[in-house]
C-alpha positions, 0 to 999 in steps of 0.5 A: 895423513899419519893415519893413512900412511900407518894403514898403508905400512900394517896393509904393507907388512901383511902382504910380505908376511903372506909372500913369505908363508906362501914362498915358505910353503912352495919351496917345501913342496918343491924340496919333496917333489924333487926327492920324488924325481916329480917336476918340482913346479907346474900347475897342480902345485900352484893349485894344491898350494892355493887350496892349502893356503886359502882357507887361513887366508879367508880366515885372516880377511874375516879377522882383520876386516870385519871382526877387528875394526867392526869389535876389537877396536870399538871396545865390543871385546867379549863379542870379537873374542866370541865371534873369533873362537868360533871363526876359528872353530868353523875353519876347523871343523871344515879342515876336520871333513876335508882331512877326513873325506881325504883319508877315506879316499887314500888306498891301504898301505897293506897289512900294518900293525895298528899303533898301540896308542891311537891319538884322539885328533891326528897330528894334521888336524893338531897342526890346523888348529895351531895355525889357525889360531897363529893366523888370529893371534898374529892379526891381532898382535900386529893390530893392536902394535899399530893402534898404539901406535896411531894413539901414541902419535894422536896423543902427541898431536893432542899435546902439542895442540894443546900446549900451543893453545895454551902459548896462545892463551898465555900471550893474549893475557900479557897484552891486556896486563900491559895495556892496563899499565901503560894506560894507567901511566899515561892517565897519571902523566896527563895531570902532570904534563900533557904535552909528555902524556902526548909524547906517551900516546904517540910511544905507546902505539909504536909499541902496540904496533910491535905487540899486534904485528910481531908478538904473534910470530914464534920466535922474533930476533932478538935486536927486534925484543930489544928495540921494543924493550928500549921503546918501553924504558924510554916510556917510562922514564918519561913518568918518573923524574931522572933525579929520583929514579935511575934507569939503566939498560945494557944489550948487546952489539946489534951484530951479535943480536941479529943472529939470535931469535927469541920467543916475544915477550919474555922480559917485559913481565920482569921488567914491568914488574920491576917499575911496578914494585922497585920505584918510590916516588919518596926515595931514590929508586932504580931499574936495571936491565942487562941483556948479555948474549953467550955461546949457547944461552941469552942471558937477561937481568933485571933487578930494581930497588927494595924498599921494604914490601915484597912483592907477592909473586904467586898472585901476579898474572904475569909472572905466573904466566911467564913461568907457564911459557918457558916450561912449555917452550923449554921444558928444564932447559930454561933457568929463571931465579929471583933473588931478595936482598935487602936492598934489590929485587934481582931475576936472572933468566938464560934461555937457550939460543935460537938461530935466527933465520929470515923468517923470523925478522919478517 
């Protein structure tokens, strides 16, 4: 359709270019008519302005229907520049019989001194020659301006295509790390305490409910990420006994929440991160996640405890792929910062706001 509507634009802007030439054309000869006293407009100047007009005219069509598409844009360069000069030539030539079977039938002006200097080609012929290769060059120019054009949008099209493939790519890997996780959760829960694993089972499906249904939108609101996020921590604090393991999470009012949406599944990679590498099953651990909504920004943090063995976060799936997400989603405007103490692993993620809509609480 964007290639249709440039066609029709290029088609529009020559036909106002020859509307303008020809309107150029027919006042000046209106203009030296009435210096005459001759009727300025009837019959024979219609038809003297069509004969003086139709050969560039055919010479633009050859151009720009034939020669252009068929050799210039198909890359047939040395052959569009050939068989255009020659065009050009051929028009020429036939200007060159018709100016001079003209000047064979033009009565003698009388008896004139000849000009000392006899130019090789008379001026009209220098001036068709000039317009013939303006006819040419100005096709050409124009062409080519809006090939670029259609490139540039093509090439826009290519990347937006390609960048949410690669969302697509990239979300389908966080669910599959997911699952691996929480299975591994409930296989270690069911030695343990199968009635708890049981409880896990029944969390785990609301959660992939969300994940099947809801993580597919572009945008979801944000008091929806939430309730997931609080179905997953209390997931987890289902494995790991409260007297060892503290657990804290800070959102927002659900008012506040309401009117902001959010890309799916940005924070659970922090987060899963955060159980994977923060909890000890030998000393005091904890998980603290915060969520604050500001003027402009979502801000979400998450840090966990540090006991000694940094995690490697260039190998980590999930991180690399959340970094992926916000740099296609946001380009700069996404700030991420990950932080090591000696006692905390902290990441700080703000993000801007979007509006939600009703679309995205569907």
């Amino acid at each position: 359709m964007t290639d249709l509507r440039n066609r029709r634009t290029e088609t529009l802007l020559y036909v106002l270019v020859w509307l303008l030439v020809a309107g150029l054309y027919l006042l000046d000869i209106m203009r030296s008519r009435y210096q005459m006293s001759l009727p300025t407009l009837d019959w024979g100047v219609l038809w003297h302005l069509v004969k003086m007009l139709l050969p560039f005219f055919l010479l633009f069509l050859i151009n720009n229907c034939v020669l252009i598409p068929f050799y210039l844009l198909k890359n047939r360069f040395w052959q569009y520049f050939l068989l255009a000069g020659g065009a050009v030539l051929l028009l020429w030539g036939y200007q060159w019989i018709n100016f001079a079977g003209s000047m064979a039938h033009m009565p003698p002006r009388g008896m004139m001194p000849p000009p000392h200097i006899r130019p090789l080609i008379p001026l009209p012929l220098v001036l068709d020659i000039t317009c013939d290769i303006l006819v040419v060059g100005c096709n050409l120019a124009v062409a080519l301006m809006f090939r670029r054009f259609d490139d540039k949008l093509e090439k826009e099209s290519l990347m937006k295509t390609n960048a949410e493939n690669q969302l697509a790519y990239l979300k389908a890997q966080i669910n599959p790390h997911f699952y691996m996780n929480m299975l591994n959760n409930i296989h270690g829960m069911i030695e343990i305490d199968p009635e708890k694993a049981q409880g896990m089972v029944i969390d785990m499906s609301n959660l992939m409910r969300y994940m099947i249904y809801d993580s597919s939108k572009p945008l979801i609101g944000l008091d929806n990420e939430v309730a997931f996020l609080r179905n997953y921590l209390r997931l987890m604090r289902q494995r790991y006994p409260e007297n060892l393991v503290t657990i804290t999470a800070t959102f927002p009012d659900d008012s506040v929440m309401k009117q902001v949406s959010i890309p799916p599944l940005l924070f659970l990679v922090f987060i899963e991160n955060a159980f994977k590498h923060g909890i000890s099953y030998r000393e005091p651990s904890f998980v603290n996640v915060a969520i604050e909504v500001s003027d402009r920004f979502v801000n979400f943090s998450c840090s966990n405890s540090n006991h000694g063995s940094e995690p490697d976060k260039s190998t980590g799936i999930g991180l690399q792929n959340i970094g992926k997400r916000l740099a296609l989603i946001y380009g700069d405007n996404a700030s991420l910062q990950l932080h090591t103490t000696d006692n905390a692993f902290i990441v700080n993620l703000s993000i801007p706001i979007h509006e939600t809509t009703d679309a995205d609480n569907r």
